[in-house]
N, C-alpha and C positions, 0 to 999 in steps of 0.2 A: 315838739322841737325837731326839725331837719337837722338828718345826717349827715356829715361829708365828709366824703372821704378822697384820700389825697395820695396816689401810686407813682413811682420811681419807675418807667421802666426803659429799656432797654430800646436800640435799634429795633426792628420791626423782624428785619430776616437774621437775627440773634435769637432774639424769643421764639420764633418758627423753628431756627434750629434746638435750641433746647427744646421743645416740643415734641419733636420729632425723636431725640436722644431720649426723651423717659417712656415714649410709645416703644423706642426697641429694647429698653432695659426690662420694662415691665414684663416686654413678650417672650424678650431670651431667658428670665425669670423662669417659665415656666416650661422651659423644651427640657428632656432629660438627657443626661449626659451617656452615651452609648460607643461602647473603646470597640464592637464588632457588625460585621453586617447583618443583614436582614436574618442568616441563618445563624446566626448566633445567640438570639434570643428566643425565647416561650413565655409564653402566658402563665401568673404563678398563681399559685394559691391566692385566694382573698384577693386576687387585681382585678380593677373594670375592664368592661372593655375600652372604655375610649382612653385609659393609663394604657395598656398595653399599645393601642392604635399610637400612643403617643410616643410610644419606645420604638416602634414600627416605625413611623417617620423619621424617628431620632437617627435610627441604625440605616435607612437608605440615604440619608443624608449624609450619615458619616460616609457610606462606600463611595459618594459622588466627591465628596470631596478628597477621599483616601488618592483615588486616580486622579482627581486634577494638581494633587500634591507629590504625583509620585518623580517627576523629575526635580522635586527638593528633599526628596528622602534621603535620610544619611545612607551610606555607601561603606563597603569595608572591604579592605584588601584579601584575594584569595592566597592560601600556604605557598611559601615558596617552593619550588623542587627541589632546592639544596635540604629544606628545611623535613621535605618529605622522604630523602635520600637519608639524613641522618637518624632520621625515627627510624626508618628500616634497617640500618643496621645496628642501632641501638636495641631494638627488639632483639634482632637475630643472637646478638651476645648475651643475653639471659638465659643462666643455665648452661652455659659452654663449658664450664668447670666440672661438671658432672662427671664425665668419663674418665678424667683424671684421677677425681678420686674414687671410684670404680675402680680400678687397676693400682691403685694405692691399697684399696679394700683386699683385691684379690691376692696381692704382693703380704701382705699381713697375713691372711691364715695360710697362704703357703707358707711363710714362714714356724705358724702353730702349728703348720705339720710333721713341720720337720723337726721340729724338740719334740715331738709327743712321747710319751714312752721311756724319757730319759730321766733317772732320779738320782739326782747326786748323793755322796755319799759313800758308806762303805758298800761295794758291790755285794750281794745276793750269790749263793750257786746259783741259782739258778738263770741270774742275768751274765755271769760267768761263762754257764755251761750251752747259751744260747751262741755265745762267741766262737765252742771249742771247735775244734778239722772235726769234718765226719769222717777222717780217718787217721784220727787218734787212736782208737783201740786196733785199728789192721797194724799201724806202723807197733805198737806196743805187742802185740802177740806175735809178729814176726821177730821184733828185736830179743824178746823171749826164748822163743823158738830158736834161734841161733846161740843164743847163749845155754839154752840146757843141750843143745847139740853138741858144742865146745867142751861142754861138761864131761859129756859122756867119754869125748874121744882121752879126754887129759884120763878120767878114771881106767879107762880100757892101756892106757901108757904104762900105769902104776903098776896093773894088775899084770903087764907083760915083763914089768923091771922083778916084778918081786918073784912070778914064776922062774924067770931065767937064775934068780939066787937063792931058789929052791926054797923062799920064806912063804910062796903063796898059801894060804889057809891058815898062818898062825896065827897069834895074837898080835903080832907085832904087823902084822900086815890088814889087821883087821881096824886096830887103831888109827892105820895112816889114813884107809879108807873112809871111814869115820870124820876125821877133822877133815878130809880133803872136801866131804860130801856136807858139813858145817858149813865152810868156807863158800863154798858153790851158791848154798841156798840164801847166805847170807847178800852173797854180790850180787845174786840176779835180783833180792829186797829191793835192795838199793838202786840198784837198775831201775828195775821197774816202778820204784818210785821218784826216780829222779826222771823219767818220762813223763811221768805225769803233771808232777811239776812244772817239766819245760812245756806241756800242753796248757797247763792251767795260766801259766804266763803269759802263752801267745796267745791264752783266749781275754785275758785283762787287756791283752795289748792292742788286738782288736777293737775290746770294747771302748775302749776311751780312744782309740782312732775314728770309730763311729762318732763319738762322743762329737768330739774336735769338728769329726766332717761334718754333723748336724750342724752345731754350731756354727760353725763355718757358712755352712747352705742357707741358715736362717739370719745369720749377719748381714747375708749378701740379697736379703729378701727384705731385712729390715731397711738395707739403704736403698733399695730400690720402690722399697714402699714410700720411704721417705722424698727420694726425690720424685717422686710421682706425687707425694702429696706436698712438696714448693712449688712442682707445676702447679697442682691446685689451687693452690694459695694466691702464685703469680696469676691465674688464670681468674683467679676468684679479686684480685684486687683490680682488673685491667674491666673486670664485667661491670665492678663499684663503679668505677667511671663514666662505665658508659650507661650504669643505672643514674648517675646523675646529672650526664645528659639525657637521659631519658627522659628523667623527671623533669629538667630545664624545657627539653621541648613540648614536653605534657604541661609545664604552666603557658608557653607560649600559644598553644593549642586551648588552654582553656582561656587565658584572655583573648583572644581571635574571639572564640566565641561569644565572650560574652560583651565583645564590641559587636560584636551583630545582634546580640539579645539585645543590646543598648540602643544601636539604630533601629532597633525593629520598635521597640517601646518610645524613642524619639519622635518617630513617622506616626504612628499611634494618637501619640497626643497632640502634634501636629495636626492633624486632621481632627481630634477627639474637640479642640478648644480653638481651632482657627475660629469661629463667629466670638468667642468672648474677647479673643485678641483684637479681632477687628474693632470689636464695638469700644473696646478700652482705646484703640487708638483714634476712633471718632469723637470718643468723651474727652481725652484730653486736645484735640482740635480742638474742639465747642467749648471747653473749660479757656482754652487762651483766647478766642474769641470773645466768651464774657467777658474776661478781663480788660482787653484792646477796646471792647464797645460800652462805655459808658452809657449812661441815661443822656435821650437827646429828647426828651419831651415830658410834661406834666397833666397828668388829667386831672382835673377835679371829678368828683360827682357826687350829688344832690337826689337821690332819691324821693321820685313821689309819695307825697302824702298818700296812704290808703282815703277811699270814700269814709271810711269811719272817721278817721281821724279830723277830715275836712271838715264833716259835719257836727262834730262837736266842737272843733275850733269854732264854727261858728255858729254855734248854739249857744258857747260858753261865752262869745264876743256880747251875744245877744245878753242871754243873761244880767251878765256886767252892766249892758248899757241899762238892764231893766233896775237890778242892784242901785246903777247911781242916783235914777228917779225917783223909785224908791225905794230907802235904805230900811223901811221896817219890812222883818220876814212875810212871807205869806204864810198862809194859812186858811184851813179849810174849817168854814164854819159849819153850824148845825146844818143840815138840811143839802148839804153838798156843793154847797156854793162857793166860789174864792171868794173871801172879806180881806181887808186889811189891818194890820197889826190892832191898829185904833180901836176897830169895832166895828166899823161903820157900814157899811153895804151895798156901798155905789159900788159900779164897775166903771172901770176908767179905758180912757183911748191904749193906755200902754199895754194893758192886760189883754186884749184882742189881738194889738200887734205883735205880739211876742209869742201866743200859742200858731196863728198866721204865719208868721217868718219860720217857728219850728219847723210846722209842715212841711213845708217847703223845701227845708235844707231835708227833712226826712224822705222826701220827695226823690230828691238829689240820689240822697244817699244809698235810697235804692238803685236808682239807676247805673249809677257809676258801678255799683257793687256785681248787681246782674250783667254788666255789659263784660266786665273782666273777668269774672267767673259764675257763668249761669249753671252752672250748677250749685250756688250759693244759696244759705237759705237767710233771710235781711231776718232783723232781730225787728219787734211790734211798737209802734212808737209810744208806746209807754214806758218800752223799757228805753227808748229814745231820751226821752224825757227824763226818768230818772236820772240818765245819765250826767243831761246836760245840768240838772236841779243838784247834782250829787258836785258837778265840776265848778257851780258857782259859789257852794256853802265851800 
């Protein structure tokens, strides 16, 4: 039985161009994708050479295209000078504080110098006797020294009143001498320790005027620590500001850059996938083309019979026609002869014509078979025969 088959197709230069679109799909299929130039790749472990040759091409190809794209590479604005004016002085105020409190630092323990050595409380002799005149004891043995001088002259008075009344040497004169020389030793006691006394007061008095002045000296070191350390503080809050412009323009500076990291990587793949883009935009041309170009023609086609086929069709036509003459089977009697069904063992006119006609188309068969492919090898006309014996039962 003949095949036929029955094809829809397209305009002629539609089909030519889809043609053409799966020749460059298929080829861009197999180029490698390469983001550097020729110096940016090596040959790896386990690659062929003709993978590597392949990445070789891939990567001069990129560079050719890299430069024929470089007047549509993204582009990024350089810092402004205001923008580089204010980084510079935003740096330079980092750490300006420092030396304030430096001088805040030094204003403090001059201060702890000045209390050092002060212990409140009831005073010590010996924090007392640090206070006293170093000439306390000159002024107390001269104040001495005059009073047992006085002494002597009052006693030498007595002994001239008692001479003149002729009592000198009595007893009565011996007693006045007595109390008067009591009296003496008692007031310069007191004397001389009411000297002391006034020494030992002017040395408390001292000491807590010390006291006062320290304190005083170190009050006047604490305020000056102090306002040294609100300059600090002021100076330290005016530099927060300008660390947060700092920081402001340090993110400024990092997005700059990583707009240029961004155009650098834009330009990259730019040139990395310009052929896929193009071919995407040739695919979808050729995709609206199919569509606008319907089917403007129909083929049929009918495939030739092979020589086999032929020759059995008309072996088997044979057959049939032998089949309708005679409808009892053949068969091979004793001795190798055709007889028919009957028995009988004539041989008749159809019997000759029908192994004749085989031949023949066997004949054919070869021919046809060797002419289209000689290097074929024809099958023996017996198994010819069989076949056709096989196609009539």
């Amino acid at each position: 039985m003949a095949v036929q088959e029955q094809r829809t197709l397209p305009a002629q230069f539609v089909e030519d161009l889809g043609k053409d679109l799966a020749k460059q799909i298929t080829a861009q299929t197999g180029v490698p994708i390469v983001t550097g130039g020729i110096g940016s790749i090596s040959q790896q472990a386990g690659e062929t050479a003709a993978g590597f040759k392949a990445r070789q091409d891939a990567a001069k190809a990129f560079t050719t295209r890299q430069q024929s794209l470089a007047g549509l590479a993204p582009q990024i604005a350089g810092q402004d000078p205001l923008q580089a004016q204010a980084q510079k002085v935003a740096e330079a105020g980092i750490g300006s504080f420092q030396p304030f409190l430096n001088q805040a630092q030094a204003a403090g323990t001059a201060a702890g110098t000045a209390l050092s050595g002060i212990q409140l409380g009831a005073p010590t002799t010996q924090q007392v006797q640090d206070f006293m005149s170093p000439y306390q004891s000159q002024v107390i043995d001269a104040t001495l020294s005059e009073f047992d001088r006085n002494t002597q002259m009052q006693q030498q008075q007595i002994r001239d009143q008692q001479a003149a009344l002729g009592a000198l040497g009595s007893g009565r004169a011996g007693v006045q001498l007595a109390e008067f020389g009591t009296g003496a030793a008692r007031e310069r006691a007191l004397l001389q320790a009411g000297l002391l006394q006034q020494g030992f007061g002017q040395a408390q008095q001292a000491r807590q005027q010390d006291i006062a002045n320290r304190f005083g000296v170190a009050q006047g070191q604490q305020g000056l620590g102090g306002f040294q350390a609100g300059l600090g503080a002021q100076q330290q809050a005016l530099t927060g500001g300008d660390v947060r412009q700092l920081g402001t323009l340090g993110a400024l500076n990092q997005a700059q850059a990583q707009a240029g990291l961004d155009a650098q990587r834009e330009a990259t793949r730019m040139a990395a996938f310009q052929p896929q883009e193009q071919l995407d935009r040739y695919a979808g041309q050729v995709t609206g083309l199919l569509g606008g170009y319907p089917a403007q023609f129909q083929q049929s086609i009918t495939p030739n019979p092979t020589p086999l086929q032929t020759a059995l069709g008309v072996g088997t036509t044979l057959a049939g026609i032998y089949g309708a003459v005679n409808p009892q089977p053949l068969f091979r009697a004793e001795g190798g002869r055709i007889g028919y069904a009957d028995g009988t063992d004539k041989e008749g006119i159809m019997q000759v014509a029908e192994i004749d006609m085989l031949k023949e188309e066997y004949e054919k068969y070869k021919y046809d078979l060797l002419e289209q492919r000689p290097d074929a090898m024809p099958m023996s006309f017996e198994e010819f025969k069989r076949m056709v014996l096989s196609g009539q039962g």
